[in-house]
Every structure is written in C-alpha cells, then in structure tokens.
N, C-alpha and C positions, 0 to 999 in steps of 0.2 A: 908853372907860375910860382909856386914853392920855390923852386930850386934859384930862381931869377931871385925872389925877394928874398931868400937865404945868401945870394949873393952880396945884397946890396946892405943889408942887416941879419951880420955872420950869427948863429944860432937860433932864429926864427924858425927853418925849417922840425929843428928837433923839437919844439913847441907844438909843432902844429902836426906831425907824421908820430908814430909808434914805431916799436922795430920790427913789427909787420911786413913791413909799411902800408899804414893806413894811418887817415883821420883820427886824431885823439877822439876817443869816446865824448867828452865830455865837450867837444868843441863842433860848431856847424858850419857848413861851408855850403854856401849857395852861388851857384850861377846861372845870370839873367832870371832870380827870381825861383831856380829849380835847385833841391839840394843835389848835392854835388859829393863825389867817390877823388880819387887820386886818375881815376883815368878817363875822366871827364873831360872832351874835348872843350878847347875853350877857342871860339870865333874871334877875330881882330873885330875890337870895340866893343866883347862883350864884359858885363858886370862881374866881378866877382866879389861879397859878400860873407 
C-alpha cells in the first residue's frame, strides 16, 4: 500500500518507512481498526488509517 500511494505521491513512502524499513516511530498506522507493521496483510476493501 506504501509503495502504491508512493507511486501516485512520489516521496510519501520515505515519510512514512525508516531505512529499517519500518513505520516512522513517531507515526501510527492502523488496519480495520488494528495497529499495523509493513508486513501487515491488507484484505480487498480493508481500512487503512
């Protein structure tokens, strides 16, 4: 999902990843309501927050 919406708005992903690669510290990522990792499967029509 990152890498889609880094596509469509070039430099969002390095906003949002470390050079880990993981979730900035200081940033949350939830899906359908559950926090969320980079290898967080994501369901067609789920939320992401």
């Amino acid at each position: 999902m990152i890498d889609e919406l880094d596509r469509h708005c070039p430099g969002m992903g390095d906003r949002i990843r470390d050079t880990r690669p993981a979730i900035r510290k200081h940033m949350n990522v939830f899906v359908d309501g559950e926090r969320a990792g980079l290898a967080t499967p994501l369901a067609p029509g789920a939320e992401v927050w």
